[in-house]
Residue frames relative to the residue before (quaternion, step in Angstrom):
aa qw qx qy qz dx dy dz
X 1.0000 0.0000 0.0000 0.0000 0.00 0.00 0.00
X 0.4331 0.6651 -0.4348 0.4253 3.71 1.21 -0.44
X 0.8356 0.3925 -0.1834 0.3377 2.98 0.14 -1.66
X 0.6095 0.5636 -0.3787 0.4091 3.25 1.21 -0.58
X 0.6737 0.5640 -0.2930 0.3771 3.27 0.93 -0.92
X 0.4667 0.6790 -0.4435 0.3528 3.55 1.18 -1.15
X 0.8468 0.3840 -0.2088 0.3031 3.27 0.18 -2.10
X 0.6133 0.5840 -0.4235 0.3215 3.46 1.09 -0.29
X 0.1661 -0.9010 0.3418 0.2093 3.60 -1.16 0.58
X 0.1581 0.7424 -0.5436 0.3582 3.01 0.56 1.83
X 0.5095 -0.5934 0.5214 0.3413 3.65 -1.41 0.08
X 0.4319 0.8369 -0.1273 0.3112 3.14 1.06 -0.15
X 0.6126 0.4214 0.1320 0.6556 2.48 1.39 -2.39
X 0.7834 0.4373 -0.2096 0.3887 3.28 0.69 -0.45
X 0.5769 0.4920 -0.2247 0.6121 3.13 1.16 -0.77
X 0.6197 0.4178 -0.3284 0.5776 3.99 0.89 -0.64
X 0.7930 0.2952 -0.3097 0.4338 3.74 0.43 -0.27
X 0.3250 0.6211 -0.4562 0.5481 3.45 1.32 0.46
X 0.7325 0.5538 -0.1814 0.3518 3.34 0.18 -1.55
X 0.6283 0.5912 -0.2171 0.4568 3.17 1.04 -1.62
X 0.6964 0.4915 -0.1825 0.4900 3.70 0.85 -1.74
X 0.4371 0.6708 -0.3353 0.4965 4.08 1.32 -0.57
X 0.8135 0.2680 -0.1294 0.4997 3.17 -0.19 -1.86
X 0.6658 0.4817 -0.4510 0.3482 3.92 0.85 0.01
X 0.7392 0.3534 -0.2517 0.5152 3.27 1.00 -0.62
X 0.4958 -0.6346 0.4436 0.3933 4.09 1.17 -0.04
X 0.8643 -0.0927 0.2474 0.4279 3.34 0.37 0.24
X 0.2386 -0.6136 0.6627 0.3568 3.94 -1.30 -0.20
X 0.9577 0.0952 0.0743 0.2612 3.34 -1.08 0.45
X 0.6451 -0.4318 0.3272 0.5388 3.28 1.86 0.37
X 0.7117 0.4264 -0.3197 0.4576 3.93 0.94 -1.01
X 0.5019 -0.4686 0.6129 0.3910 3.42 -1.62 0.31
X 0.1221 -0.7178 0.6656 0.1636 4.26 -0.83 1.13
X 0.4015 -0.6250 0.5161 0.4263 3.84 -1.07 -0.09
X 0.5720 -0.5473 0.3269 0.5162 3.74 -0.59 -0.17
X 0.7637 0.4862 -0.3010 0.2996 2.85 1.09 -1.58
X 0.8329 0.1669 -0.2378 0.4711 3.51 0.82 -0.24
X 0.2715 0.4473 -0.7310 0.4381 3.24 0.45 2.19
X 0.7450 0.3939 -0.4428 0.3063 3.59 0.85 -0.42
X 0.4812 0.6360 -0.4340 0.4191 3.43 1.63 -0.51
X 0.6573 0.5103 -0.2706 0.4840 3.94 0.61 -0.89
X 0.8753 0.3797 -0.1117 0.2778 3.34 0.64 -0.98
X 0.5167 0.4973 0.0276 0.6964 2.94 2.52 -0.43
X 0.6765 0.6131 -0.3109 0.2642 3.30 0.91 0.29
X 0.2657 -0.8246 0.4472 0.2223 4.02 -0.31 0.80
X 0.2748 0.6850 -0.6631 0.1248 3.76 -0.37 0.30
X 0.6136 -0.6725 0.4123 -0.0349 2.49 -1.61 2.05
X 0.6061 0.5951 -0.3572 0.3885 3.37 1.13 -0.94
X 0.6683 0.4788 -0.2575 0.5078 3.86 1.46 -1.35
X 0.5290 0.4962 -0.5123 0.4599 4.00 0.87 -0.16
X 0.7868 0.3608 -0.2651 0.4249 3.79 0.53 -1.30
X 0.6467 0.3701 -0.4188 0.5190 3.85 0.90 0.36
X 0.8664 0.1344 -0.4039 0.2610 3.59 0.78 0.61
X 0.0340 -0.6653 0.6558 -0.3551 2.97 1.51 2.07
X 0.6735 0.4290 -0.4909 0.3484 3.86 -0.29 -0.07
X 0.7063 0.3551 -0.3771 0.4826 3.71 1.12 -0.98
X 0.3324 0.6992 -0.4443 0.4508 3.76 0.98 0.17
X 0.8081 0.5011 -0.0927 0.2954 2.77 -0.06 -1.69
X 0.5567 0.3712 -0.2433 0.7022 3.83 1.77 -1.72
X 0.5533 0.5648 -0.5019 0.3507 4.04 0.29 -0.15
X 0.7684 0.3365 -0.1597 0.5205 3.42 0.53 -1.33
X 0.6747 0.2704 -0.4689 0.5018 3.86 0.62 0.24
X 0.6900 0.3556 -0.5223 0.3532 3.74 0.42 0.49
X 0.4045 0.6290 -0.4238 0.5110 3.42 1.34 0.21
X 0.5500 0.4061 -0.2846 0.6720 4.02 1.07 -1.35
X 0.5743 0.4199 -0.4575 0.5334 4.27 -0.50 -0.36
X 0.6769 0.5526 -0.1625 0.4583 3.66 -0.23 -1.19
X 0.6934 0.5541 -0.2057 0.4121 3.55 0.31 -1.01
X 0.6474 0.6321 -0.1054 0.4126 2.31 1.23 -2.66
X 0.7233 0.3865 -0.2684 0.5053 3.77 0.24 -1.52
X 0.5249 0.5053 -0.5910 0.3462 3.69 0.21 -0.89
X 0.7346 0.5422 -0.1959 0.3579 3.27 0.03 -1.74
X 0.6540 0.3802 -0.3851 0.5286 4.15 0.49 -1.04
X 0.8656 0.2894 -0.3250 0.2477 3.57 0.84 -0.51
X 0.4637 0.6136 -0.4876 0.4132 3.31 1.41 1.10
X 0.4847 0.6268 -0.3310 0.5125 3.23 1.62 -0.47
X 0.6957 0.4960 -0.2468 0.4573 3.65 0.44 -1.09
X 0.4943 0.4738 -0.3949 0.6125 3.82 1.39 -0.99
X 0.7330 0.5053 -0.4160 0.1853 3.34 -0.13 -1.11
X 0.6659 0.4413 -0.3008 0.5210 3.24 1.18 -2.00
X 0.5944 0.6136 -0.3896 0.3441 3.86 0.51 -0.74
X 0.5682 0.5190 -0.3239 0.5503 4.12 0.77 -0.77
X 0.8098 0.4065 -0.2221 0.3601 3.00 0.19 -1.74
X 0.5414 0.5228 -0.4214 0.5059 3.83 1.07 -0.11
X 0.8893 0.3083 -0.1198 0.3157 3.66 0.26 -1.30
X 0.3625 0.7193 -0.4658 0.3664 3.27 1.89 0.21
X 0.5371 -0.6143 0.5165 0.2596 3.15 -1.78 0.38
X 0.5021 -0.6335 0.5498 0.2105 3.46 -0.77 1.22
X 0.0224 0.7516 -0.6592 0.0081 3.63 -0.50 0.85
X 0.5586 -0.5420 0.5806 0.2388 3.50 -1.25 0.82
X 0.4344 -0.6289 0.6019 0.2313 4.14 -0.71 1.55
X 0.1984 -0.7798 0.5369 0.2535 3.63 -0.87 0.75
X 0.6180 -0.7088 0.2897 0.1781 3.52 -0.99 0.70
């Protein structure tokens, strides 16, 4: 029923799948939470925290491009590195 509720886009649904996730885990932290404002805390969109972590985004996706980068110099380097020390075989006829 969680999941069902997640995708739905009502307060309703949301506040019922809050609830649901509450009574599974007992609580936050030992305290009695209300629903309505685990879903307000937990459900909540603020624009100011998307554009201040475009920067970790941003060092994500160039160490992901680095990564990539090396995979790749070191298949190239296998490559040039075979192709030097293979055995010359005579082409059969």
């Amino acid at each position: 029923m969680f999941f069902k509720n997640l995708f739905m886009n009502t307060t309703e649904a949301v506040t019922d799948a809050v609830t649901d996730a509450i009574e599974a885990i007992g609580g936050i932290d030992g305290e009695v939470v209300t629903t309505v404002a685990a879903a307000e805390s937990a459900f909540s969109f603020n624009p100011a925290n998307f554009v201040s972590n475009l920067y970790y985004m941003g060092v994500g996706m160039l160490a992901i491009f680095i990564v990539i980068a090396a995979i790749i110099g070191m298949v190239y380097a296998l490559d040039v590195l075979v192709k030097a020390f293979s055995l010359k075989l005579p082409k059969k006829q």
